[in-house]
N, CA, C and O of each residue as an XYZ file, in Angstrom:
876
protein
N     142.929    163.200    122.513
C     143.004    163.238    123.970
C     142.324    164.507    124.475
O     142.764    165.571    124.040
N     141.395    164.530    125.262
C     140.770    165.476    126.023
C     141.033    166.040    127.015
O     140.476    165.738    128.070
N     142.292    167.365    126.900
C     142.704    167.917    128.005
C     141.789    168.768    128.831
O     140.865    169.288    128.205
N     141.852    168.970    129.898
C     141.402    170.404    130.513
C     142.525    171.296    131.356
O     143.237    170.934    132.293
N     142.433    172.588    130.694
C     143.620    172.855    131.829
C     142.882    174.237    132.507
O     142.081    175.055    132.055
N     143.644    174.058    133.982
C     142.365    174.676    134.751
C     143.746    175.389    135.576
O     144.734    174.741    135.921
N     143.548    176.912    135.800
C     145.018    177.671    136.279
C     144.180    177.959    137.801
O     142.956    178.034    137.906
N     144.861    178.052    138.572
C     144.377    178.385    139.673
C     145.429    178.480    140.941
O     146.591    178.133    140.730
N     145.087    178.895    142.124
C     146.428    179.679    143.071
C     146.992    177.952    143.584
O     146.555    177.358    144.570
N     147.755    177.564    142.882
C     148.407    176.242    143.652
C     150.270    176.735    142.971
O     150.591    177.532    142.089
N     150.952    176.012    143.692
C     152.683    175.659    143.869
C     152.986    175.502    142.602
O     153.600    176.310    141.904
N     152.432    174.144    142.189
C     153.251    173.321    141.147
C     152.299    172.795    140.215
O     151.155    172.875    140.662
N     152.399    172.123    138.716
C     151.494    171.747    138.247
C     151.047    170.334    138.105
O     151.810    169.385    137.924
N     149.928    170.275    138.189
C     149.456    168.735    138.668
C     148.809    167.700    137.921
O     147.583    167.765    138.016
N     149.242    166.755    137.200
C     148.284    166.047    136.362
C     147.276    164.847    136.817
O     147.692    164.000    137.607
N     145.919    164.785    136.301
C     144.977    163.829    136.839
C     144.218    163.458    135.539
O     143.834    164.217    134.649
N     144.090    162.090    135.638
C     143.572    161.294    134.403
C     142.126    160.715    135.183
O     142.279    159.791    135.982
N     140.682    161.271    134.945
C     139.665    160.269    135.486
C     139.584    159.007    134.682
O     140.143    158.772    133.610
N     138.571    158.021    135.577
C     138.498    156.965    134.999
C     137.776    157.375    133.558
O     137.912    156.566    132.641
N     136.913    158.751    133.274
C     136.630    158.825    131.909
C     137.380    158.777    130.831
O     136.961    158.495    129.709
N     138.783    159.110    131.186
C     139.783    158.990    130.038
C     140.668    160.534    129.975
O     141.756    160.928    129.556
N     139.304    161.178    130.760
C     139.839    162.664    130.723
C     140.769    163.372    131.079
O     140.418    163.303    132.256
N     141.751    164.070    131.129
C     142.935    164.260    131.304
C     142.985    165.791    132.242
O     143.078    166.655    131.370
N     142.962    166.544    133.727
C     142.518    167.548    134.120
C     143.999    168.162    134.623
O     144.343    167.767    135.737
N     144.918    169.083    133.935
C     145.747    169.506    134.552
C     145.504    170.945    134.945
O     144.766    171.719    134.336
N     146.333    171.269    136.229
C     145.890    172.156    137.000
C     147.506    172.905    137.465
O     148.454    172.320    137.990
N     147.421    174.221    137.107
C     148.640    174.576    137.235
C     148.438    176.333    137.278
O     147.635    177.078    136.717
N     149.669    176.594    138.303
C     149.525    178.028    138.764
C     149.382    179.043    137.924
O     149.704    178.968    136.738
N     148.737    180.386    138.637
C     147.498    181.409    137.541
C     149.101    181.545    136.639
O     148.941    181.235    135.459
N     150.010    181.792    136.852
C     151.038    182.285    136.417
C     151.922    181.486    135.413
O     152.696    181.916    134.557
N     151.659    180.442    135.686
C     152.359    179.726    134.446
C     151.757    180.209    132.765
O     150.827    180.903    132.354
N     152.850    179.419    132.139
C     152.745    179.894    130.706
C     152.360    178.495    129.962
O     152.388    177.360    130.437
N     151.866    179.063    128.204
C     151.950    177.695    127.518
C     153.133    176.497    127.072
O     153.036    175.360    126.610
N     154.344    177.417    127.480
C     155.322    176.771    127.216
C     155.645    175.165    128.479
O     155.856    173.982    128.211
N     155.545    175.857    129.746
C     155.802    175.543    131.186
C     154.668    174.520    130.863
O     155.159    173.393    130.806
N     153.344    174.515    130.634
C     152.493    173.185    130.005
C     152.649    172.402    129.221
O     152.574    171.230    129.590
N     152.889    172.650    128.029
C     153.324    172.051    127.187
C     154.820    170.881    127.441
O     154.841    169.651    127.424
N     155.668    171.635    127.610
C     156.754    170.709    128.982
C     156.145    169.767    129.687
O     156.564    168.645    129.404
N     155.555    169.785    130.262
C     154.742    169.094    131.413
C     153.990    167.406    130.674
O     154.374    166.246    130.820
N     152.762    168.014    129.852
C     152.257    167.164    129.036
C     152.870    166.669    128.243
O     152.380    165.620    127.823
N     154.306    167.139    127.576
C     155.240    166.041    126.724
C     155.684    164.750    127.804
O     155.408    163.551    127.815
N     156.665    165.799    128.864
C     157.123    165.292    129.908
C     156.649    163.708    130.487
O     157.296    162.697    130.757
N     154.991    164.094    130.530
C     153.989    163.003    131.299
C     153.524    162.453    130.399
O     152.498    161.865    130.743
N     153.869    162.282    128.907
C     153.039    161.723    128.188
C     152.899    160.149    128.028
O     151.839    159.593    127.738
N     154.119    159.498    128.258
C     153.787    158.288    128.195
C     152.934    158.068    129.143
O     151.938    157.444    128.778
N     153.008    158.550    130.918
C     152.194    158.167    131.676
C     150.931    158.130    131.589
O     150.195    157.156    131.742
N     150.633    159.327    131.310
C     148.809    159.514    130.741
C     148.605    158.406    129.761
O     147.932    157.472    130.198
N     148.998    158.308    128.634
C     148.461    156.787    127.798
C     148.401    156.083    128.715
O     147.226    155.728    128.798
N     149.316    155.388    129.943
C     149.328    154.312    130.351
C     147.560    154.455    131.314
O     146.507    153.861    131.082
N     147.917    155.542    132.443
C     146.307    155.284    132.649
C     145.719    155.326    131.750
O     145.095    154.272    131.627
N     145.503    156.127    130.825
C     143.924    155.939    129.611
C     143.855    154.342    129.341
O     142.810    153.692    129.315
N     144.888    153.938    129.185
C     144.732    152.297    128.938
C     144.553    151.949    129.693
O     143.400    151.536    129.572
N     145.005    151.661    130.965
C     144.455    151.089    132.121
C     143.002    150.936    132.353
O     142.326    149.908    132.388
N     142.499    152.777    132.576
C     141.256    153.005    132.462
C     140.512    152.237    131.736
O     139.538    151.703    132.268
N     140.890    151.941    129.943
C     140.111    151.891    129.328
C     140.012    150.205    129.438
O     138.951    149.588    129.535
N     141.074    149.732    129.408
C     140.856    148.059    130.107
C     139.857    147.398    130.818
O     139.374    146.308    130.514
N     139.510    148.213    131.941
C     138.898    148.166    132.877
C     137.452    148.759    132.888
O     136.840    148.767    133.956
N     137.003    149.146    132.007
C     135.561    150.352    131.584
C     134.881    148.734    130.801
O     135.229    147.927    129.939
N     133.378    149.020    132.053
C     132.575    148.051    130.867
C     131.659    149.152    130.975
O     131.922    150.331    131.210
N     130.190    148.429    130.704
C     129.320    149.283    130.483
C     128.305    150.174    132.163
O     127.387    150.991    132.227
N     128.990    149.557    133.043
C     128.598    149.903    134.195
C     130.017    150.551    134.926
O     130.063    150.122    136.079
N     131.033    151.327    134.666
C     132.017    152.086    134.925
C     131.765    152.076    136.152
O     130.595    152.409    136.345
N     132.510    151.770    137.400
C     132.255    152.759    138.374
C     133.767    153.605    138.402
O     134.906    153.449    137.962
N     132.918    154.698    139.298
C     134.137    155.554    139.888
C     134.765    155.812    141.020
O     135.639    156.631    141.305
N     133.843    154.481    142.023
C     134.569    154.644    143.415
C     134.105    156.331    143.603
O     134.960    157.209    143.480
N     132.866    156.616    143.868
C     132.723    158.081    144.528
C     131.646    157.784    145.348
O     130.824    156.890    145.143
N     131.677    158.757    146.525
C     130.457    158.530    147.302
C     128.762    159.042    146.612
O     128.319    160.176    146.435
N     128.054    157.530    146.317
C     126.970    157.753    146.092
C     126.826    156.984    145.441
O     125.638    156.816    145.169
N     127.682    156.146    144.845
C     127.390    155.074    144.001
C     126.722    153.639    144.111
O     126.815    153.387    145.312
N     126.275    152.870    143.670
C     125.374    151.713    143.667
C     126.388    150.491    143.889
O     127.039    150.220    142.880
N     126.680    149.593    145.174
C     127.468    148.353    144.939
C     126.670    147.412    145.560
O     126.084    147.612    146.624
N     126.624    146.118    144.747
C     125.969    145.119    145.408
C     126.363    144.271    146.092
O     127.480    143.953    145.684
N     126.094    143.731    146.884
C     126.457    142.513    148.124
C     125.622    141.820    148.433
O     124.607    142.268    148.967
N     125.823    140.321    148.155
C     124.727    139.551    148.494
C     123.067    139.240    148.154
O     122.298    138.473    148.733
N     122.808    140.228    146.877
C     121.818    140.732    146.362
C     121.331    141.769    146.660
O     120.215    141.931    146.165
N     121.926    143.084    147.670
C     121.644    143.682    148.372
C     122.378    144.863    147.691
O     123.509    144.726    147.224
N     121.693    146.027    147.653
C     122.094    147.494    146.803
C     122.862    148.132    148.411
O     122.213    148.404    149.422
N     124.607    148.271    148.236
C     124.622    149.709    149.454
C     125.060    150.383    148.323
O     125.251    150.075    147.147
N     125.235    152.024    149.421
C     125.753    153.073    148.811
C     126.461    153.200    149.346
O     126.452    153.169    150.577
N     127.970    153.527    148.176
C     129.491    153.978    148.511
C     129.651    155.129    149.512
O     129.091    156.177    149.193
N     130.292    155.106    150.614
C     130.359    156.068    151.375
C     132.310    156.540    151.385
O     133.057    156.027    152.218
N     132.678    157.262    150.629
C     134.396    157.361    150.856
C     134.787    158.425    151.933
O     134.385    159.586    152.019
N     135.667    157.755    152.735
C     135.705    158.409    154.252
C     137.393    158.596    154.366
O     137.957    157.562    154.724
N     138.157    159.595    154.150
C     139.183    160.126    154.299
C     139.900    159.738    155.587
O     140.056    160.561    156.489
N     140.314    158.550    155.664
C     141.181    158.249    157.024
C     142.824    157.802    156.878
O     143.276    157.348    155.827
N     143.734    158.033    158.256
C     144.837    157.264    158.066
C     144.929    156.058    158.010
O     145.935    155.451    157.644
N     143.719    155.491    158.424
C     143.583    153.982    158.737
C     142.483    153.457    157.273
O     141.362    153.891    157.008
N     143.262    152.440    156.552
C     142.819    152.302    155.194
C     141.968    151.074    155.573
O     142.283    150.382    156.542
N     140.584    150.726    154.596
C     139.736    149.796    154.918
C     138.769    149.783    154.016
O     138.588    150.504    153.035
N     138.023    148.680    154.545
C     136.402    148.692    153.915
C     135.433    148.175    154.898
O     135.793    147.069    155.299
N     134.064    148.679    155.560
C     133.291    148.315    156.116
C     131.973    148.502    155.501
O     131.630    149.457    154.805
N     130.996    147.078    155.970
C     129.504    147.198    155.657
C     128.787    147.731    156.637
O     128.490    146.836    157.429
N     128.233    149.090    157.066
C     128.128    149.526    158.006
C     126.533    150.495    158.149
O     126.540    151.725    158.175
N     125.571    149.866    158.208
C     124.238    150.942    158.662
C     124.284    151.315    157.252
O     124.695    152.451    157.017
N     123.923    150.542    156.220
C     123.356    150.592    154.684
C     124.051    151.289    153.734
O     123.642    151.923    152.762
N     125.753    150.981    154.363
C     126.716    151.966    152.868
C     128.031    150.818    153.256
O     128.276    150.133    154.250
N     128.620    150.989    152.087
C     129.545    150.478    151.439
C     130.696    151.260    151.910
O     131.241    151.843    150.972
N     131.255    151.471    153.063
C     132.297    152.364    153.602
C     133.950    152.167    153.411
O     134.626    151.196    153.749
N     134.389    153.437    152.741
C     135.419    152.910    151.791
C     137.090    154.028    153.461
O     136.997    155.200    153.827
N     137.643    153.526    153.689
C     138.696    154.382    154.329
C     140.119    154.650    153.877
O     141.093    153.919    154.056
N     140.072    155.884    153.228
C     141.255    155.715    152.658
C     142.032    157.158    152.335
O     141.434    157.943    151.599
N     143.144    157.479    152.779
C     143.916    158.484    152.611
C     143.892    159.763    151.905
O     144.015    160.965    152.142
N     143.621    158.748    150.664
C     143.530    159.932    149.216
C     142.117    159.531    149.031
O     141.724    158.398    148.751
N     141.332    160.691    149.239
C     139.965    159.842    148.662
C     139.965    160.108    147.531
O     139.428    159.163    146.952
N     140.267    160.883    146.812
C     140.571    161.358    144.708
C     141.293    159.737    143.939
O     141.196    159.329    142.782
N     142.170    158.975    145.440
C     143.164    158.175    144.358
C     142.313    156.803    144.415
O     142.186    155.953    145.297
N     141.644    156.972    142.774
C     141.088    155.767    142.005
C     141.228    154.140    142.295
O     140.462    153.249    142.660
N     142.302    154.218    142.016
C     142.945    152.750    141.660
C     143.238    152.097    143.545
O     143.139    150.887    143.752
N     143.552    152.990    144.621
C     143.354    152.316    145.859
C     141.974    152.185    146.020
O     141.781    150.988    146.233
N     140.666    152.928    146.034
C     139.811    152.550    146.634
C     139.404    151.023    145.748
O     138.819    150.079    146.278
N     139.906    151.064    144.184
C     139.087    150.040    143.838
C     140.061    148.549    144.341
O     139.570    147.434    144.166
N     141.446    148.717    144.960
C     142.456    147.690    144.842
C     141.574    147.119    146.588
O     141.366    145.933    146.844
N     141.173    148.358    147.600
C     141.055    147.977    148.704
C     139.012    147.004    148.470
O     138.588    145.938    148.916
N     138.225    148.285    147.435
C     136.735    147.252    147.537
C     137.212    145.656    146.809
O     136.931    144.535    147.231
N     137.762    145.914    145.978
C     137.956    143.976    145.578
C     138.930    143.263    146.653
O     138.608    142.104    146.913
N     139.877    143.685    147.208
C     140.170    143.230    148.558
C     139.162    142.804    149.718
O     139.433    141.981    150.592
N     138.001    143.468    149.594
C     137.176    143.324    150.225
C     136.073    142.335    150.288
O     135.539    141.738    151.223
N     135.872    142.346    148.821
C     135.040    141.245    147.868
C     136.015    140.326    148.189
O     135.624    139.759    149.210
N     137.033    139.907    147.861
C     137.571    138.504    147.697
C     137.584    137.989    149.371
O     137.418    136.792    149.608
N     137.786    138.942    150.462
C     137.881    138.021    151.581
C     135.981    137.818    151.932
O     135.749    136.952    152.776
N     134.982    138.397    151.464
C     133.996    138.008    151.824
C     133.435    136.954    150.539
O     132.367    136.364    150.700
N     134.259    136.760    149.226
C     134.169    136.171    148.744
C     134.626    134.316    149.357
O     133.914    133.312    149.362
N     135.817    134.471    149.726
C     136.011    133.242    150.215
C     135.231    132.718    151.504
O     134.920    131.528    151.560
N     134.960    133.460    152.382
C     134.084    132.709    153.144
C     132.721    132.619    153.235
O     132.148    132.181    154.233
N     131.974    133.149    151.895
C     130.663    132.798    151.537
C     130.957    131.188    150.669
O     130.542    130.121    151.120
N     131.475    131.275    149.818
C     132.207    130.463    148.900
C     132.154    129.088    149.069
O     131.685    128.116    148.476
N     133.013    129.412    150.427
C     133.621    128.178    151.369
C     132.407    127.255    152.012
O     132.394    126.029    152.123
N     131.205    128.379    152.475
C     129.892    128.158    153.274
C     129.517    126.808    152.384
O     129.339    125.646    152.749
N     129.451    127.646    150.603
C     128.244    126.930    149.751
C     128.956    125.432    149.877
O     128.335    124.446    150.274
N     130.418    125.410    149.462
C     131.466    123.958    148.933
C     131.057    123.186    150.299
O     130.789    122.020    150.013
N     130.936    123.406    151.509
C     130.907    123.059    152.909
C     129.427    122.579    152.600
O     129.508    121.390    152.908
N     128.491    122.730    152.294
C     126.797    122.501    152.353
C     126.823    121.164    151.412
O     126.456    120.019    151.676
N     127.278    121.610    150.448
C     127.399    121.012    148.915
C     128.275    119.402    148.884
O     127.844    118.351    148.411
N     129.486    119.625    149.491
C     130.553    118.717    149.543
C     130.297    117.398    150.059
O     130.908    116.505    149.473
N     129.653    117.099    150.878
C     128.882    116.090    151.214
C     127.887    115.436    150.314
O     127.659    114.232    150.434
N     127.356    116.081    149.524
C     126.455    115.456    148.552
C     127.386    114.507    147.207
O     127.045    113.471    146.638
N     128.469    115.237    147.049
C     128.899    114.723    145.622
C     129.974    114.023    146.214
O     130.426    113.295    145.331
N     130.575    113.882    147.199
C     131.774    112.804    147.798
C     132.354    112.649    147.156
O     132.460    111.535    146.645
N     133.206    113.867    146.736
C     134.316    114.038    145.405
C     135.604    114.869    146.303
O     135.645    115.672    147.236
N     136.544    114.197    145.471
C     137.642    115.418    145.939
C     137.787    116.494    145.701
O     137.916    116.557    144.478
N     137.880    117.824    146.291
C     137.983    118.743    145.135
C     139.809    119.234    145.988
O     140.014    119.512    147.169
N     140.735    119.178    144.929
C     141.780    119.538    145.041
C     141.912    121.501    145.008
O     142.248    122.147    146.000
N     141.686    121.907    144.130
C     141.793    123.808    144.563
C     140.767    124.161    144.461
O     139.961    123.245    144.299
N     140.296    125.301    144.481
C     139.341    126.794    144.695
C     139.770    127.803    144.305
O     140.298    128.628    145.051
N     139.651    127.929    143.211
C     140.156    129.759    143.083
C     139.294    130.824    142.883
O     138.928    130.468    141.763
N     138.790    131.663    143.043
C     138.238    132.593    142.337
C     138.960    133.909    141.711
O     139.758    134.617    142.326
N     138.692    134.030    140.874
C     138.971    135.134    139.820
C     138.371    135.704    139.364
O     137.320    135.080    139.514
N     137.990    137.050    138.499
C     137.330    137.459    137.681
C     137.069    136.661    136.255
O     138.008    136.279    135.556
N     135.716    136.460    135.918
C     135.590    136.274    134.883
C     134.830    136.515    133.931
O     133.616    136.415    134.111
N     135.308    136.866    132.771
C     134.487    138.034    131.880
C     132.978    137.023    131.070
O     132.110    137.752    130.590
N     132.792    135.859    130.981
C     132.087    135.265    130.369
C     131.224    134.173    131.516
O     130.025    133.943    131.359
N     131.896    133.665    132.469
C     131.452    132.668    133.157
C     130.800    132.719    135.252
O     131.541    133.118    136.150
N     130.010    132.445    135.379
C     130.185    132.356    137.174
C     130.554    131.442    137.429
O     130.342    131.340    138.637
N     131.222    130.229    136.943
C     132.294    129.170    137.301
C     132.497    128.255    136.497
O     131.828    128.167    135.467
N     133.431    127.420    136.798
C     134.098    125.879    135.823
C     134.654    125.383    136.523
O     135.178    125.981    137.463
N     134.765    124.012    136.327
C     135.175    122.769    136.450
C     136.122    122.154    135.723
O     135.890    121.864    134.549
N     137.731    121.770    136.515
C     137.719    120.305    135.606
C     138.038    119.350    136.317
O     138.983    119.270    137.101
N     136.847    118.203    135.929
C     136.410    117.159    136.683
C     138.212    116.469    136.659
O     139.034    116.724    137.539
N     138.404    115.840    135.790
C     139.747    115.294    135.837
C     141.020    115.881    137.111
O     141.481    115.214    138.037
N     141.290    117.109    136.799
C     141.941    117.419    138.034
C     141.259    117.626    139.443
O     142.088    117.806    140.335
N     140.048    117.642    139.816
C     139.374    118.114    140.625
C     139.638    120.154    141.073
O     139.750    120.612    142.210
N     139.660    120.778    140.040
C     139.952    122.325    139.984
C     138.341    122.895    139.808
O     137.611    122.616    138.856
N     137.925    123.894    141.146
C     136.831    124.263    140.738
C     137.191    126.109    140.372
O     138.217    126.617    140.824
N     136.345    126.804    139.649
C     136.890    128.098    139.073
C     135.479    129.245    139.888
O     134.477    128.992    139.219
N     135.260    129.854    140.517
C     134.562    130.867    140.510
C     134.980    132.455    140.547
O     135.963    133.105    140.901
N     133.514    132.750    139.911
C     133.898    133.673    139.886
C     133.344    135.358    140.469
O     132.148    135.645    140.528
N     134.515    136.380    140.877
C     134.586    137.563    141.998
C     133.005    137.471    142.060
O     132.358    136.917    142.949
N     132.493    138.142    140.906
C     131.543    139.344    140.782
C     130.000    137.983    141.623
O     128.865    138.393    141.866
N     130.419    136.596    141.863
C     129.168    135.965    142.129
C     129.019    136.705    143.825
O     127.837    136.857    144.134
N     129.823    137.069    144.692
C     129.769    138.110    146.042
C     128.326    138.776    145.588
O     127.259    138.761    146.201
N     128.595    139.266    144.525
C     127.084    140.949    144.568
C     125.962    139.866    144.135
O     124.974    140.364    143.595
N     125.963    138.081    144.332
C     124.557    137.445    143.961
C     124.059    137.355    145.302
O     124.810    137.667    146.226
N     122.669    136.893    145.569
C     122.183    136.215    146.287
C     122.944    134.859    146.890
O     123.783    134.206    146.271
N     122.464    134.586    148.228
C     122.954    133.297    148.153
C     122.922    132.212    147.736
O     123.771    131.327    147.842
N     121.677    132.195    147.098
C     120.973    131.119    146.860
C     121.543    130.995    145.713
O     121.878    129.841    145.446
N     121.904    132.247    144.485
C     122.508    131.964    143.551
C     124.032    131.678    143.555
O     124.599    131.614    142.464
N     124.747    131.499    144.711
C     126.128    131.229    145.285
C     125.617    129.963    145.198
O     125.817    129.550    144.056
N     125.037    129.137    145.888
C     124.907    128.047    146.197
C     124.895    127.068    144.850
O     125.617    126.127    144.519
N     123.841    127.663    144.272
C     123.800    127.348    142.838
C     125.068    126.882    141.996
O     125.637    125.796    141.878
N     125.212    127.747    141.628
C     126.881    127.818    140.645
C     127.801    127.008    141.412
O     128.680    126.400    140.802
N     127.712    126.917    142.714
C     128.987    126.031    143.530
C     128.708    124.228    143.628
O     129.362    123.188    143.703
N     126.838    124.840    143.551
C     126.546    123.177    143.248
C     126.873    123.101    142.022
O     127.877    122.395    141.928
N     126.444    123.563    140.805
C     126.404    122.958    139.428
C     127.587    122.700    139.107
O     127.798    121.903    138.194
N     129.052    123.568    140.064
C     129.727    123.095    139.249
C     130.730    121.482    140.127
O     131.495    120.656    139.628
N     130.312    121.627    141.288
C     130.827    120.372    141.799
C     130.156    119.192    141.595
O     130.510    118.106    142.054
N     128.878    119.458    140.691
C     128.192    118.568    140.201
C     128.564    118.097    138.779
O     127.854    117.426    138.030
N     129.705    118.531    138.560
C     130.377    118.347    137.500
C     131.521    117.415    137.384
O     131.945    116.953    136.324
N     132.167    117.085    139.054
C     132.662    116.235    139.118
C     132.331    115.152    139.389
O     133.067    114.205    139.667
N     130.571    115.190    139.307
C     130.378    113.156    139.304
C     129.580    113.265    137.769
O     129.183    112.219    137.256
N     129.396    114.411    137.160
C     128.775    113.943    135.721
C     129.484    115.326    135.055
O     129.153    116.506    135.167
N     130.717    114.627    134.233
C     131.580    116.000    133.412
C     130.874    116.856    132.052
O     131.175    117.738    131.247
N     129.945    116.117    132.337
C     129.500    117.375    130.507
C     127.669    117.291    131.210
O     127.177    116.707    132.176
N     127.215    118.026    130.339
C     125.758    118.818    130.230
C     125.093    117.894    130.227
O     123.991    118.415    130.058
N     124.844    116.340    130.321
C     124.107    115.426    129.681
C     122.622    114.855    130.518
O     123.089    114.451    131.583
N     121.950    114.752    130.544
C     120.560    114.247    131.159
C     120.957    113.734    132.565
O     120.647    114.035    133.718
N     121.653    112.965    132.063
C     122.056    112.403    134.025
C     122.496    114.089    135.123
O     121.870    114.525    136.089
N     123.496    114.536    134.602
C     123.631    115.707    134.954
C     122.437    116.761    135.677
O     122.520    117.318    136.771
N     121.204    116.835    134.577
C     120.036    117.475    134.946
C     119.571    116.633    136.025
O     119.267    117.037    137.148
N     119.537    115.554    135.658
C     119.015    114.484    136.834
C     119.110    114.840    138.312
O     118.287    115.025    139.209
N     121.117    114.876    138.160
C     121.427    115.255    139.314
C     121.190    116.042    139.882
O     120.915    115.820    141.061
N     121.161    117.335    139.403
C     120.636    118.769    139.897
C     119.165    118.795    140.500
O     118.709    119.409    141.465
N     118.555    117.871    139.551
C     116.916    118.058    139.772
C     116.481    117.335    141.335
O     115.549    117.679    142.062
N     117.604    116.103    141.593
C     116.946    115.296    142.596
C     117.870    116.269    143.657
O     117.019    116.708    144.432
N     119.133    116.793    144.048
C     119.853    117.513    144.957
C     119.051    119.041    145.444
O     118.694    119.391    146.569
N     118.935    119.786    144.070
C     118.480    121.310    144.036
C     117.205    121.270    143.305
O     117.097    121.375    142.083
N     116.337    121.124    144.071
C     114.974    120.770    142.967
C     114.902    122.250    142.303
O     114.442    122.212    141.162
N     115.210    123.387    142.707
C     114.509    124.596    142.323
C     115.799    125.482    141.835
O     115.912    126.684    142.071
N     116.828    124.627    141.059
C     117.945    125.491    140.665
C     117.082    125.962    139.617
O     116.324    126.741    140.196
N     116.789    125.931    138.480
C     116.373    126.537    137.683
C     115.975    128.127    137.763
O     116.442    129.038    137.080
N     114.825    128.210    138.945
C     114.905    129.247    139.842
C     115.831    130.074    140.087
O     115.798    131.283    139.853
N     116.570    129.555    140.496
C     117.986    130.009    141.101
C     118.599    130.495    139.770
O     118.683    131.720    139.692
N     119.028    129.822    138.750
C     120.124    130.089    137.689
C     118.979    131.274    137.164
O     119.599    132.290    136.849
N     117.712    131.416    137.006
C     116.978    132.961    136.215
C     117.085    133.803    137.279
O     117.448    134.962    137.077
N     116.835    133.424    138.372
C     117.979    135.101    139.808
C     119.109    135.294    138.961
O     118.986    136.111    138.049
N     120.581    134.464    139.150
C     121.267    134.614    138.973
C     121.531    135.652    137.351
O     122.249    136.652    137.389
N     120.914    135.255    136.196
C     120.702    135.332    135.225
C     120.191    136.848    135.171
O     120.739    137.591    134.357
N     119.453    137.214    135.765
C     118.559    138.740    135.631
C     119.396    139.807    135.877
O     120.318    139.898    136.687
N     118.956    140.618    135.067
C     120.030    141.652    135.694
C     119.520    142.680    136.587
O     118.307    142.533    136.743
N     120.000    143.672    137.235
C     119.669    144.037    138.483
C     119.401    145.800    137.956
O     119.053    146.645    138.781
């Protein structure tokens, strides 16, 4: 575990775990090693629990929720702007990603309020594509969920009429929204991968293909 301990003119002593794993406690010029040591036994289960948390959550594109960072929307790059208010939020506002929030240091709200954010602009992009789409395949579709998903941008099962998408398709294009919402409600008039399937796609979305290498590229 990678402590830092950093003494400086404050009250009481304070522990902070970044999303690196790193562990930064900060405690008055005057304290001793004993008065630390206390502390870090004291907090120790807690610190594992963020490092795990943290580390749960760490792919290869980490963010840290700080102002300056890269988030996408719609195919579109803003930059994180974190704005210290009583009034907690998220706005798309004159080319930044505007985050409002109390504690701007505390991690885990800005990221609980940007996916709050994603999921309500998630559902009514979502909703747009199923609304365009739904008319073509004259199928029922009984739910909608979206979720995160670590392998897929959506699924189907034709039998129940359950369609699956997923968060992270918000930071695509639309066109690649549209896509994935067709292919997969195109799943409830042809359930597996099979030629008719392509068929379908080819005579509805002549230029998905297109679409699925957008979707496909990375940014």
């Amino acid at each position: 575990m990678n402590i830092e301990i950093i003494k400086k003119s404050v009250k009481h002593i304070n522990l902070k775990v970044k999303p690196t794993g790193e562990v930064i406690l900060t405690a008055p010029t005057d304290s001793n090693e004993r008065d630390i040591a206390y502390v870090l036994k004291k907090r120790a289960d807690w610190i594992e629990k963020k490092i795990a948390f943290f580390d749960a959550h760490r792919d290869e594109h980490e963010k840290e929720y700080v102002s300056g960072e890269n988030f996408r929307y719609l195919g579109r790059n803003y930059r994180l702007k974190v704005i210290e208010s009583k009034e907690e939020g998220v706005k798309l506002q004159r080319g930044y990603l505007q985050v409002f929030v109390k504690d701007t240091a505390h991690y885990e709200k800005k990221q609980r309020l940007i996916k709050a954010w994603q999921m309500e602009k998630a559902k009514i992009h979502f909703q747009k594509a199923i609304e365009k789409y739904k008319p073509i395949v004259k199928q029922e579709i009984e739910t909608v969920r979206i979720r995160e998903m670590k392998t897929r941008w959506g699924s189907c099962n034709p039998s129940k009429g359950y369609i699956n998408l997923n968060l992270k398709l918000i930071e695509k294009p639309t066109e690649c929204i549209e896509y994935v919402v067709f292919h997969e409600l195109a799943h409830l008039v042809h359930a597996d991968h099979s030629a008719k399937f392509y068929n379908y796609l080819n005579l509805f979305m002549p230029d998905w293909e297109k679409r699925k290498a957008r979707l496909e590229k990375k940014d």
